[in-house]
C-alpha positions in Angstrom: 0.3 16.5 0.9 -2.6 19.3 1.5 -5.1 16.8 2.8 -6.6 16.9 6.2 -8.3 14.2 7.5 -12.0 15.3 8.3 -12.1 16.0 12.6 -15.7 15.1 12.7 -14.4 10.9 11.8 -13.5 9.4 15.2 -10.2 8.4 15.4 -8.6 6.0 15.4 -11.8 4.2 14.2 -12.3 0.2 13.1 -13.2 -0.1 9.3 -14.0 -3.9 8.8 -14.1 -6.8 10.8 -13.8 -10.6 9.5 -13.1 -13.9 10.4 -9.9 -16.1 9.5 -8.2 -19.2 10.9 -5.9 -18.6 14.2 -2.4 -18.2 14.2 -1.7 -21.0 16.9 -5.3 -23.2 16.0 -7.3 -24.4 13.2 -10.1 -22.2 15.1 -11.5 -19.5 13.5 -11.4 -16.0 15.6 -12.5 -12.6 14.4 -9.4 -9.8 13.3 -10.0 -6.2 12.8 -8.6 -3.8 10.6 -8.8 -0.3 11.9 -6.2 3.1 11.6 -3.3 3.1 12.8 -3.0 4.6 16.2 -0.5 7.7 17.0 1.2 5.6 19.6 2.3 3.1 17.0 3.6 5.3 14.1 6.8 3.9 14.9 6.3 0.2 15.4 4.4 0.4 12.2 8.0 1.5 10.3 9.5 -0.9 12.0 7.0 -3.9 10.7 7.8 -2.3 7.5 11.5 -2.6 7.8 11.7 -5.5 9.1 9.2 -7.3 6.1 8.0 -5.0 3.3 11.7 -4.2 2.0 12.6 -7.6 1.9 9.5 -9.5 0.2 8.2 -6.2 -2.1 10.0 -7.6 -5.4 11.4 -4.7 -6.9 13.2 -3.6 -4.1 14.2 -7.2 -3.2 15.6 -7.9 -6.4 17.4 -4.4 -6.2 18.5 -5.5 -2.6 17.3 -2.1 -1.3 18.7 -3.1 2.0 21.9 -2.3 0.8 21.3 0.8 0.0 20.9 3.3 3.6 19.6 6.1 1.8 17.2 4.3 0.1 15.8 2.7 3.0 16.1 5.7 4.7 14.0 7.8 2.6 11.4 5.2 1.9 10.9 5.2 5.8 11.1 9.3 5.7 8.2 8.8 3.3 6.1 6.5 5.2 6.1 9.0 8.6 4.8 11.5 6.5 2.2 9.1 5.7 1.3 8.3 8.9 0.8 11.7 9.9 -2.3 12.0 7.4 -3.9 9.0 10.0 -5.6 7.1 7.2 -3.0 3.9 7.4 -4.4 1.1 8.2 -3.2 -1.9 10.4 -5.1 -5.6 11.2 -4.9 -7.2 14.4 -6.1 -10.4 15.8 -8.9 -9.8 18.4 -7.4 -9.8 21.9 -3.6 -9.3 20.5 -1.8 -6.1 20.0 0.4 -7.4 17.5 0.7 -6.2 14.0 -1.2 -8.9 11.8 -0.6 -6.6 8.5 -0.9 -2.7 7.2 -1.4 -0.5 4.2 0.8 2.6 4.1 -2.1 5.0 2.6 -2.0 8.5 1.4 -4.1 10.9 -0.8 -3.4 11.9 -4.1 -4.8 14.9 -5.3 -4.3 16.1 -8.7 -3.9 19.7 -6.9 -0.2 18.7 -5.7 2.4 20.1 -8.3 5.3 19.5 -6.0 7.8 16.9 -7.1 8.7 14.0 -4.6 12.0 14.4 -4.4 14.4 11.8 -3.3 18.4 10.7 -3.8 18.8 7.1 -3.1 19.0 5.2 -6.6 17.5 2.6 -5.6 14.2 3.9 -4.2 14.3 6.4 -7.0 14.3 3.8 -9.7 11.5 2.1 -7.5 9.3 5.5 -7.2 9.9 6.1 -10.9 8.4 2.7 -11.8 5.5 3.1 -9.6 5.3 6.6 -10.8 5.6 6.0 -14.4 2.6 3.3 -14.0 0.1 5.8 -12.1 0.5 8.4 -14.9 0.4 5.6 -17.8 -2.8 5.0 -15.6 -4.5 8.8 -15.8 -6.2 7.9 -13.1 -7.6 11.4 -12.7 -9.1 11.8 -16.1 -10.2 8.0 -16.6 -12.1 8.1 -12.9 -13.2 11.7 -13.2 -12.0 12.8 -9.8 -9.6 14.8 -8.3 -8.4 13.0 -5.6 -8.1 9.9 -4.4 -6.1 7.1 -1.4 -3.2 5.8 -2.8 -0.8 3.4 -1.2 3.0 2.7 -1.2 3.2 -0.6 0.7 0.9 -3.6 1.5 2.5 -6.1 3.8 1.7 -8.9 6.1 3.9 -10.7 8.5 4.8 -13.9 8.0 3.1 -15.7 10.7 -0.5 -14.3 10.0 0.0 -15.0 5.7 -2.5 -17.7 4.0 -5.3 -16.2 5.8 -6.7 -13.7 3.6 -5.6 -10.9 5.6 -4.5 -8.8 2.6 -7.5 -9.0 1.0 -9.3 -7.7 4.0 -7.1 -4.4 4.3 -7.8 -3.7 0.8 -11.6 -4.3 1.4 -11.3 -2.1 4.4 -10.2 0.9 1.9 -13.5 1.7 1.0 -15.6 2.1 4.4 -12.4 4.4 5.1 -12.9 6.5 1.6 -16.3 6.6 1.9 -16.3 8.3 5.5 -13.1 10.6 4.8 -15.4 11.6 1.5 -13.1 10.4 -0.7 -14.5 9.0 -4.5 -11.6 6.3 -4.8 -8.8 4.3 -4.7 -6.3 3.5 -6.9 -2.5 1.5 -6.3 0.2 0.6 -8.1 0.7 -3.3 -7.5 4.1 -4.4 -8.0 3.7 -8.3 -6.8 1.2 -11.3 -8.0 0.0 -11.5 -4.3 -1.2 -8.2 -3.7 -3.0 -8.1 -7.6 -4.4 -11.6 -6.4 -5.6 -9.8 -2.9 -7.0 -6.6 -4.4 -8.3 -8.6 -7.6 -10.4 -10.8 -4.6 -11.2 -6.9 -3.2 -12.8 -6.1 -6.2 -10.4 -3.5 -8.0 -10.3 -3.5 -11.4 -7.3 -3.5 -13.3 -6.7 0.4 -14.8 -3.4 -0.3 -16.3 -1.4 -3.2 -17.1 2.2 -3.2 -18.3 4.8 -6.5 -18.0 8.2 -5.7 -16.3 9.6 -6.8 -19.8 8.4 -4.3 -21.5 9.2 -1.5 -18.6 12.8 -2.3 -19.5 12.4 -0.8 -22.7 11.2 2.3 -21.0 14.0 3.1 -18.9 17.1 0.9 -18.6 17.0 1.3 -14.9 14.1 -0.7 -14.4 15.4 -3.7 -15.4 14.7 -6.4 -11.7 16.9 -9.4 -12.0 15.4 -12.5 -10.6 11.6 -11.2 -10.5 9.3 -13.8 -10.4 5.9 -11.2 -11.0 5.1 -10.8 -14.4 3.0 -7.1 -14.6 3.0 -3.9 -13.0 -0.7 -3.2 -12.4 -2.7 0.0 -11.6 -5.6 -1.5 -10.1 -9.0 0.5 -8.9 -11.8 0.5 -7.1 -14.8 3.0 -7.1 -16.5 4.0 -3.7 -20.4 2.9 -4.5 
């Protein structure tokens, strides 16, 4: 990951603002979704732990948890992430608390070095997601060379049924277009987050059922998974 952030873009700076209902009211009050600051790198892998490994569906239904090195290099991946400073995290006005994030990074067609990692399950898991971006040819299809990716959209449980994923994917494109980026494109392994980032206005770039991803590779075969499709899904910076 060659990418620098730009040091002219004030950080950490708020992206998009919106309104939603209260977690302990009816009332509506105003959240904000805005980077991720340096002091909470960590906290933010722990919101991750705590929620994203257990509701994602491929790794629930390959009970990831189970797995230490898996779980240990997914979080390995997402402090390199955070370094880059373009994840984004929602919060309620007036609360510190973590409403949701968006692990983000940027893929650019540049990078030649392979991910490597040992855990089968998060290797099977990266494969998928892999196999699905390059089925995509995102490069090519969008004519760009670079663009944010993400690997992990989550919202914890008290702030879900308020939109709030939706939102961070909106807030994607304010980012892109101040960091000078043309795009971004994700790999959406669950109905919600297609739903959500359907709502944002990404198009779908490449659809494939889990069904037929069997037949690909025997290892991705998720028992118990309720989603349907794997979906590349896009949206263009206007």
């Amino acid at each position: 990951m060659t990418w620098k952030r730009p040091e002219h873009i004030p950080y950490p700076s708020v992206w998009h603002t919106f309104q939603a209902k209260d977690t302990e009211s009816d009332q509506v009050v105003t959240y904000r979704v805005q980077d991720l600051p340096e002091e909470r790198f960590e906290e933010a892998i722990a919101h991750m732990m705590e929620y994203f490994v257990y509701d994602e569906p491929t790794c629930r239904a390959k009970n990831i948890v189970n797995e230490q090195q898996s779980v240990d290099e997914i979080a390995d991946l997402w402090r390199e992430f955070v370094k880059l400073r373009l994840v984004l995290v929602c919060f309620k006005e007036g609360s510190d608390e973590i409403a949701g994030m968006n692990m983000l990074y940027v893929s650019q067609q540049s990078d030649k070095e392979e991910y490597q990692c040992k855990g089968s399950v998060w290797r099977c898991i990266y494969d998928l997601v892999d196999y699905t971006m390059k089925k995509a040819n995102v490069y090519e299809r969008y004519g760009v060379d670079k663009y944010i990716g993400a690997m992990g959209l989550s919202v914890a449980p008290n702030y879900r049924g308020r939109g709030i994923a939706t939102e961070i994917l909106r807030a994607r494109i304010p980012l892109c277009k101040a960091v000078g980026l043309p795009l971004t494109s994700t790999c959406f392994t669950a109905i919600g987050s297609q739903v959500a980032a359907a709502k944002a206005g990404y198009e779908e770039t490449y659809v494939v059922s889990y069904e037929d991803m069997a037949k690909v590779d025997e290892r991705f075969v998720f028992p118990n998974i309720t989603t349907k499709y794997v979906k590349c899904m896009s949206k263009r910076v206007e």
